[in-house]
N, C-alpha and C positions, 0 to 999 in steps of 0.2 A: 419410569422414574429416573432411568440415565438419563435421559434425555432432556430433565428439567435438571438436574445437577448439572448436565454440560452449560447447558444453555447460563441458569445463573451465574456460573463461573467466568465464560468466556466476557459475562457484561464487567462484572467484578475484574478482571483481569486488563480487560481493553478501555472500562470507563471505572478507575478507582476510586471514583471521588462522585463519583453520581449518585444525584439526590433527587429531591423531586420541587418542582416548583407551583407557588398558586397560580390560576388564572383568575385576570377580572373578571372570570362569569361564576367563579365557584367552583369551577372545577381543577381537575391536578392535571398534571403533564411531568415526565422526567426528565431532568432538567440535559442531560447527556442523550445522543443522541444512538441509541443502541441498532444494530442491525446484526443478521443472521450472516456465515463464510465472514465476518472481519480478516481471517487472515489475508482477504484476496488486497488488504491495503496496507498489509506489513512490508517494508522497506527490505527487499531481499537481499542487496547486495551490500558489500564494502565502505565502497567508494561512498553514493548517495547517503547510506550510515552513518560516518564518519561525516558529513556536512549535515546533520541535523533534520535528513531526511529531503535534502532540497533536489532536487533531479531534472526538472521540469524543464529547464534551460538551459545543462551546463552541456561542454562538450560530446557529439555523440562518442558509446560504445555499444557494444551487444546489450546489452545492458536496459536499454533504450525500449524493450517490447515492455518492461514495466512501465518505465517511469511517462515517456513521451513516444511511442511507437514511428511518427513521422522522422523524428531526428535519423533513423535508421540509413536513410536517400543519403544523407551525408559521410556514412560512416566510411575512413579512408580503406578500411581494409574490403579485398574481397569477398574476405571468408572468416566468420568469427566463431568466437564457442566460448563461454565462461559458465560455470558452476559454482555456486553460493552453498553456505551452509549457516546455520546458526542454531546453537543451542537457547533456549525460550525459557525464559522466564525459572531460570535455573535455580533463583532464591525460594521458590514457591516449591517446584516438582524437579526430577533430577532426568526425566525421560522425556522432553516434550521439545521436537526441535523443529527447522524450517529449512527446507531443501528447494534451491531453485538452479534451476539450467534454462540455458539460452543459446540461440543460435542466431546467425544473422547470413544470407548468400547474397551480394549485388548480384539482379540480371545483365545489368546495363546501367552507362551512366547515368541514369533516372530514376529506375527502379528497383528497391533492393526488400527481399521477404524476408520476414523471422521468426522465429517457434520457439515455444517456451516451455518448460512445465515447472510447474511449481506442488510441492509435496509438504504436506503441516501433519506431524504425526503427534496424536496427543497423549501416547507412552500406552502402559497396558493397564488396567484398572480389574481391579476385582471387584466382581458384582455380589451382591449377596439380597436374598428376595425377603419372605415374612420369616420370622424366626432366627433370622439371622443365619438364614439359608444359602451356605456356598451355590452361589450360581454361574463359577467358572473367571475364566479370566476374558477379559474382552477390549479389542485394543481401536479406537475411535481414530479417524482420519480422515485427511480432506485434500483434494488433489483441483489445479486447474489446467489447463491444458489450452493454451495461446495458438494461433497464428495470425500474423500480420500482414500487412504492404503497404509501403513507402513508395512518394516518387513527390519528384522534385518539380517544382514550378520556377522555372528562371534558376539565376547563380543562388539566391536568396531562400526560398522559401519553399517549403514541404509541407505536405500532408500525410496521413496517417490514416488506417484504419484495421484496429483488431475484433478478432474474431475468438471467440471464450467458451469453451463447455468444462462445466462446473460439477463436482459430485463431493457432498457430503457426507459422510456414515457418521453419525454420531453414537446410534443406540439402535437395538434390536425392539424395544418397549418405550412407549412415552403412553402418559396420559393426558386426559382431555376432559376437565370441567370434571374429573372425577372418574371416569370410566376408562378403563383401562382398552388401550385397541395396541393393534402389532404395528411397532414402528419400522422404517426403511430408509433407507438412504436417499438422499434425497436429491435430487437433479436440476440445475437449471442452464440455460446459453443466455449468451452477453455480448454486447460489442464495444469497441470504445474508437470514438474517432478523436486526432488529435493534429495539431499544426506545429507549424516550428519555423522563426527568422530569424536570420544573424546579417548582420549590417559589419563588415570593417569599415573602420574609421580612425582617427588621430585622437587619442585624449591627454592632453598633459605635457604634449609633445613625443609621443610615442606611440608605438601602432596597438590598435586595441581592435575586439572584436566584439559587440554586444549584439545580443541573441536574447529572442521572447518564446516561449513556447508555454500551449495550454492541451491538456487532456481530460477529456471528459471519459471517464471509467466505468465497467460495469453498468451499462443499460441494459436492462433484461429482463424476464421473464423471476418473476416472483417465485421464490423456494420453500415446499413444506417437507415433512416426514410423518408427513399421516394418510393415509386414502382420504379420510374427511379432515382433517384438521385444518386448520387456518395455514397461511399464505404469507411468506415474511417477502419484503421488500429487501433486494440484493446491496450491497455500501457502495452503491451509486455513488461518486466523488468529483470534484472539479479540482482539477489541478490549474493553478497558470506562477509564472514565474520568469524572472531573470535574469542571465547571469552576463556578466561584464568583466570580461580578462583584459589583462595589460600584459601584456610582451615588453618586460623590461632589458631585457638586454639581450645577446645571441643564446644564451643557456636557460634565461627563467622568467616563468611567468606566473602572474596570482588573477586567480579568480576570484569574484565576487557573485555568489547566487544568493537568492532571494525568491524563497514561493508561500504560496497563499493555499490551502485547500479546504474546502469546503465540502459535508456528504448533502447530497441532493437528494433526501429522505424524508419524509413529513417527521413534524414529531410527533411522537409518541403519549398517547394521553390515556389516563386513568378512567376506567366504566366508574359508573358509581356503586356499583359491585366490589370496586376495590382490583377489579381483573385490568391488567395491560390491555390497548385497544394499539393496534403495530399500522393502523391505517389498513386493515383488509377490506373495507367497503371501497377505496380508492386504487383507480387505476395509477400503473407505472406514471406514464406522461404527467399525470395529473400528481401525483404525489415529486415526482419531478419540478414544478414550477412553485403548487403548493410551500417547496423546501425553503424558497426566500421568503415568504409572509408568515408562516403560522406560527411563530414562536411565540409563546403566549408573553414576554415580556415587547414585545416588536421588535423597531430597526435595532437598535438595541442587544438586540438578546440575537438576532440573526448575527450581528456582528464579532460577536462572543461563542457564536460556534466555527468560527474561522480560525484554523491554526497555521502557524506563525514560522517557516524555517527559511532563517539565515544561516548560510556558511560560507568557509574561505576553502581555496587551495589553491599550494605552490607547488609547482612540477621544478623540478633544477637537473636541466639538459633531459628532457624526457626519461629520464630513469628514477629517480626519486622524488616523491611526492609526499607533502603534509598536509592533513587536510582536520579543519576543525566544524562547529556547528552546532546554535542549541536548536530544538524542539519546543514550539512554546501550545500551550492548551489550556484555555479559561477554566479557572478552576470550578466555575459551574456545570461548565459541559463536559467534563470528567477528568482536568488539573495535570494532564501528561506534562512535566519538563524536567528534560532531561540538558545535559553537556555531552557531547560527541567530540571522540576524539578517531586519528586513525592517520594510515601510513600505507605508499603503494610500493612496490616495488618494480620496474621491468626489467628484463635481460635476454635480447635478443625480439623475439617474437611471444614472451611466454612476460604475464602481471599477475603479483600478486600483492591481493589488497587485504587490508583486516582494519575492523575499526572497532571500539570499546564505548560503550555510552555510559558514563558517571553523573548516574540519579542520584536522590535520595536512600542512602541505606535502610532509611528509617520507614518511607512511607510508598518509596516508587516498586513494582515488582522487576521494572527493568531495569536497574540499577546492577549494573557489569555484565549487560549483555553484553556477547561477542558475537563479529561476523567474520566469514573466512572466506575469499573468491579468488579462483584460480582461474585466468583469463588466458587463450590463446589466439593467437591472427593466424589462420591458415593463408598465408599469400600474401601480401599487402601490395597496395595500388607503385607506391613506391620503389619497390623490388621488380616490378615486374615493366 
């Protein structure tokens, strides 16, 4: 039974505005597009926070094994390390938060590997069975564990490619159509391949740098919590975006990003049972490609599952940075926007970033999340 309390909550939480839509054949479909691990597409860091979740193209950092993995081959330091933290959805639960660490090592001027772990604890929950039967305290969590490689083609352009193993614990018990069976944690591996170009160039009459990057996330291997139970499709995503800095003077510069993301998931349609139908007769690939036509409203309604972030930031002499950004999400496909604000700071070899996103008090549950990242360069290419 935790197991379907997690499950409904986590849709409730991630799609709050999801309803359900008709099809021209009579049949339903949910109009938001739900998948199993959501946290693996939370926005762990600061900086990317604070622009409205946009990451895909901007300058690399450590940073980089979430957002766009390739960008890595670029990154000026030898040796990196950052730790993210945030507390979750604070207005709803007061224990539920998201821990992310990152590493980055250059081999060589082309090739540089990264590692990551990301940790989503979702607090401790008292269970209670028939009769309102104490049945202990029991504390659900989900962990992924990254590694990447980067390497560079020409002064221009890179590729990417990560490597993912995934573990769920949501519940000890779940049931299934009624019958109670002993639930487990749940497992699945993933990979995500991604690119990354930046072009200098003159705009305006001053030097600027525009850069594109795209990452396709979480391809994998489909995740249950049952011996027999059904098969959830992992939030397979498409990232592409970006960003366009101007170097206006010797001290400051402003960026401009811009990304697009898309989950690569069939949607989700109602049996006539009235049961969820998550596409378990469909293969990965196939629910993969499936993700641009089935929307029961069409081009249309695929378009409206595409979310929207714009953001700015100004670095002044590489030590302080302001950075803004909204989040925009059709409010049929489950209405996320939010306003991102947020501020870095460096001092020496050692940044730190935090940024605040200012939803809806009223209707958003992420309305005054905070993020807090503490970045360090062990070595930088400059120094040495």
């Amino acid at each position: 039974m935790r197991y379907l309390i997690l499950k409904a909550a986590s849709l409730a939480l991630f799609f709050p505005c999801a309803a359900f839509a008709q099809t021209g054949l009579g049949g339903s479909s949910v109009s938001a597009v739900p998948t199993e691990v959501p946290f693996l597409n939370i926005s762990p860091d600061s900086r990317s926070g604070a622009m409205g979740d946009a990451g895909v193209a901007i300058s690399p950092d450590v940073n980089a094994t979430h957002w766009n993995p390739s960008k890595l081959a670029f990154l000026e330091e030898n040796t990196a390390i950052s730790l993210s933290y945030s507390p979750w959805l604070r207005r709803l639960v007061s224990d539920v938060n998201l821990a992310y660490l990152s590493f980055a090592k250059r081999i060589d001027e082309r090739n540089t590997l990264g590692a990551s772990i990301r940790y989503f604890n979702l607090g401790s929950i008292n269970l209670r069975g028939e009769d309102n039967a104490d049945l202990g305290t029991y504390t659900p969590n989900e962990f992924a564990i990254d590694g990447s490689f980067a390497r560079k083609f020409g002064e221009n352009l890179s590729l990417g490619l990560t490597l993912r193993y995934i573990h769920s614990n949501l519940s000890n018990i779940s049931f299934t159509a009624g019958s109670p069976q002993t639930g487990r944690a749940a497992n699945a591996v993933a990979a995500d391949v991604s690119m990354y170009f930046k072009n200098p160039t003159q705009q305006f009459g001053t030097d600027a740098l525009f850069a594109f990057g795209a990452n396709i996330s979480n391809i994998g291997t489909k995740i249950g919590y049952t011996d027999n139970g059904p098969k959830y499709f992992l939030p397979t995503n498409m990232k592409v975006g970006i960003a366009n800095t101007w170097y206006l003077d010797a001290t400051s510069q402003l960026t401009f990003a811009f990304d697009l993301n898309k989950l690569l998931i069939p949607t989700t349609k109602i049996n006539d049972d009235g049961s969820l139908n998550y596409g378990e007769d469909i293969s990965v690939p196939s629910g993969i490609f499936r993700s641009f036509t089935d929307a029961p409203g069409g081009f249309s309604e695929e378009l409206r599952e595409v979310t929207v972030s714009p953001g700015f930031e100004y670095w002044y002499n590489q030590q302080f940075a302001l950075r803004t950004g909204y989040f925009f999400e059709s409010s049929q496909k489950g209405g996320r926007k939010y306003l991102s604000l947020g501020a870095g700071f460096k001092y020496q070899d050692f940044r730190f970033d935090f940024s605040y996103l200012a939803a809806s008090q009223q209707n958003s549950p992420f309305a005054n999340t905070l993020r807090f990242t503490l970045s360090a360069d062990l070595g930088s290419k400059k120094q040495q």
